[in-house]
N, C-alpha and C positions, 0 to 999 in steps of 0.2 A: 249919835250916829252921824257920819260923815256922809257930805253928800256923793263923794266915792262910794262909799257902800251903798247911800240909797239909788243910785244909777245902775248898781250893781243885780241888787234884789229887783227893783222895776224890771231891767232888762230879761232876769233869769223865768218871772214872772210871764213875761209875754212870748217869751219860749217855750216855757213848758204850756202854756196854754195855746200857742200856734202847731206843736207838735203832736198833744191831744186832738184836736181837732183833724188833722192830716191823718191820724193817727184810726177816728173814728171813718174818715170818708172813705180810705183805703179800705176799712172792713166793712164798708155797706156796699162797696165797686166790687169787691170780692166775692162777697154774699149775692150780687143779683145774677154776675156772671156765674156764679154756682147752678141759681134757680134754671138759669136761662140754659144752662147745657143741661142740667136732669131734664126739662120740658123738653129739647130736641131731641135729647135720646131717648124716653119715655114713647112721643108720639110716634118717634120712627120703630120701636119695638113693637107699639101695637101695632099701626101700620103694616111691620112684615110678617105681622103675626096675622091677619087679618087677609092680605093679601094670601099668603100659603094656607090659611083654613084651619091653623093649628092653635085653636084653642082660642078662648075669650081676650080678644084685644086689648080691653079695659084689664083683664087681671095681667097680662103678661107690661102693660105700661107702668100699673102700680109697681109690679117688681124691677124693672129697671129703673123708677123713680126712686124706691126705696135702695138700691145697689148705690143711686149715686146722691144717697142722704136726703132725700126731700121725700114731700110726703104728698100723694096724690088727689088733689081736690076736685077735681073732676074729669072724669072724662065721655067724651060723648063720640060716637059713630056717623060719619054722614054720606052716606051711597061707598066710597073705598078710601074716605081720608079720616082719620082721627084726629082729633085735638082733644088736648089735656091742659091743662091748668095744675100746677105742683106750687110748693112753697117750702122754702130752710129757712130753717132758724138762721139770725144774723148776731147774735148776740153781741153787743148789750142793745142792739139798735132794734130788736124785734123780729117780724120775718119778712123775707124779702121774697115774693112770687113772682111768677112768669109762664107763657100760655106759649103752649104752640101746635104745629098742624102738620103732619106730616099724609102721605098718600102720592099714590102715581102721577105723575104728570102724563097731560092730556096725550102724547102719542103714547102711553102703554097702558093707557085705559080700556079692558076686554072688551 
């Protein structure tokens, strides 16, 4: 082998392994921003489910966590705010979660 060629196979070498790698971070920056909008639409669901009276806040968050692919790990009530905690699959990288809080701010608190 010429050391043309082995310059050649080095090079292609550290490209496709710099490419993999951008390749993974891009799908794990993808996957948190996933988590992170199911969690503010989740808690803002319960939230105006919760502020209007219309049914359990915790179930109507799981349904719009599960509308936007994530899966609902907890959600808890506190005086007129919810927070929830969801999680997606990030595959091959595992899951990627994200918590959030939604509720009235302080001037339209009844």
């Amino acid at each position: 082998m010429s050391t043309g060629a082995a310059g050649v196979l080095a090079w292609t070498g550290a490209m496709t392994t710099a490419v993999a790698g951008l390749t993974l971070l891009g799908a794990g920056l993808l996957s948190q921003s996933r988590a992170e909008t199911a969690a503010d639409l989740a808690s803002l669901a319960g939230a105006d489910s919760l502020a209007a009276a219309s049914g359990d806040p915790c179930a109507v968050a799981g349904e719009a966590a599960a509308r936007n692919e994530a899966r609902l790990l907890s959600c808890e009530v506190q005086g007129w705010d919810v927070l929830v905690r969801v999680e997606v699959d990030a595959a091959p990288l595992g899951a990627m979660g994200a918590r959030s809080r939604a509720g009235p701010g302080p001037a339209e608190l009844p």
